[in-house]
C-alpha positions, 0 to 999 in steps of 0.5 A: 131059664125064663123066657121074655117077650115084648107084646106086639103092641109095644105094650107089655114084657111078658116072661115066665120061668121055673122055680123048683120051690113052691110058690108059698115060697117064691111069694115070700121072695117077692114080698118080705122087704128083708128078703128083697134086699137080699136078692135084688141087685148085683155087685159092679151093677147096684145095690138096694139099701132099703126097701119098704113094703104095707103089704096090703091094697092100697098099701104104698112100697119104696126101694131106694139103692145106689149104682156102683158109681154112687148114685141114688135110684128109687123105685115105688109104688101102691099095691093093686092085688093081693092073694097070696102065694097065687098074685101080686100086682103093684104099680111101678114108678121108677126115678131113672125113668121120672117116674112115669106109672107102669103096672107089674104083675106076678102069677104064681102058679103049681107046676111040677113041684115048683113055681111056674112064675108069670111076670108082666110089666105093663103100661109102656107103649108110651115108653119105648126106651123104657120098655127096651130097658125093663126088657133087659132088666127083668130076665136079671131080676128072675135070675137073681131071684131064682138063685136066691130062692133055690140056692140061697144065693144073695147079692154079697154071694153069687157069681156076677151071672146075667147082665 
């Protein structure tokens, strides 16, 4: 179960939660772009068809999907840091928000023979809506990650779970 919470500032999403995998394996999850279309996104929600990603700093990535209604969304950014299986930050532009510039970092860390996996998305406090809406996406997209990771569940395979 991951735990989220938005900062007293209005700032930032911050959650975390475990992943009985190791992180070598939670990071290739988050980072190999055939792995991603794999896991992100939900049936009766949308759907990433195409997910590109020059892992490297200063490298660009781009998820392009469709909502259940059939319409387009994307989201991309550039790399920031990069130490794997310990970091990964990037920028976030997403479409449905006009691709306003928020930042989004992942910790990885050993614990318990798993991943304890840090997630903070920041830059909001000049986007209310937005914080609202990534606050109630992020917990599915940990989820959806989760499952994918320990129980090889995709989108195509898993139960409708969080919404």
């Amino acid at each position: 179960m991951s735990t989220l919470a938005l900062t007293p500032d209005q700032d930032a999403i911050h959650g975390e939660i475990f992943i009985a995998a190791p992180p070598e394996r939670v990071y290739q999850a988050i980072t190999d772009p055939l792995q991603l279309l794999q896991w992100w996104g939900q049936s009766g929600m949308y759907r990433c068809v195409d997910w590109e990603a020059d892992l490297r700093v200063g490298g660009k990535w781009k998820s392009v999907g469709t909502s259940e209604a059939g319409g387009q969304f994307q989201v991309e950014g550039e790399y920031l840091e990069i130490v794997p299986p310990k970091l990964l930050i990037y920028t976030w532009r997403s479409s449905w928000r006009d691709f306003r510039e928020s930042k989004v970092r992942w910790d990885l860390t050993p614990s318990n023979g798993g991943t304890l996996l840090k997630i903070r998305h920041s830059g909001l406090a000049e986007d209310p809506e937005g914080a609202k809406n990534y606050g109630g996406g992020w917990p599915r997209v940990l989820a959806w990650m989760q499952a994918f990771v320990e129980r090889g569940e995709t989108v195509d395979t898993r139960n409708a779970g969080p919404s």
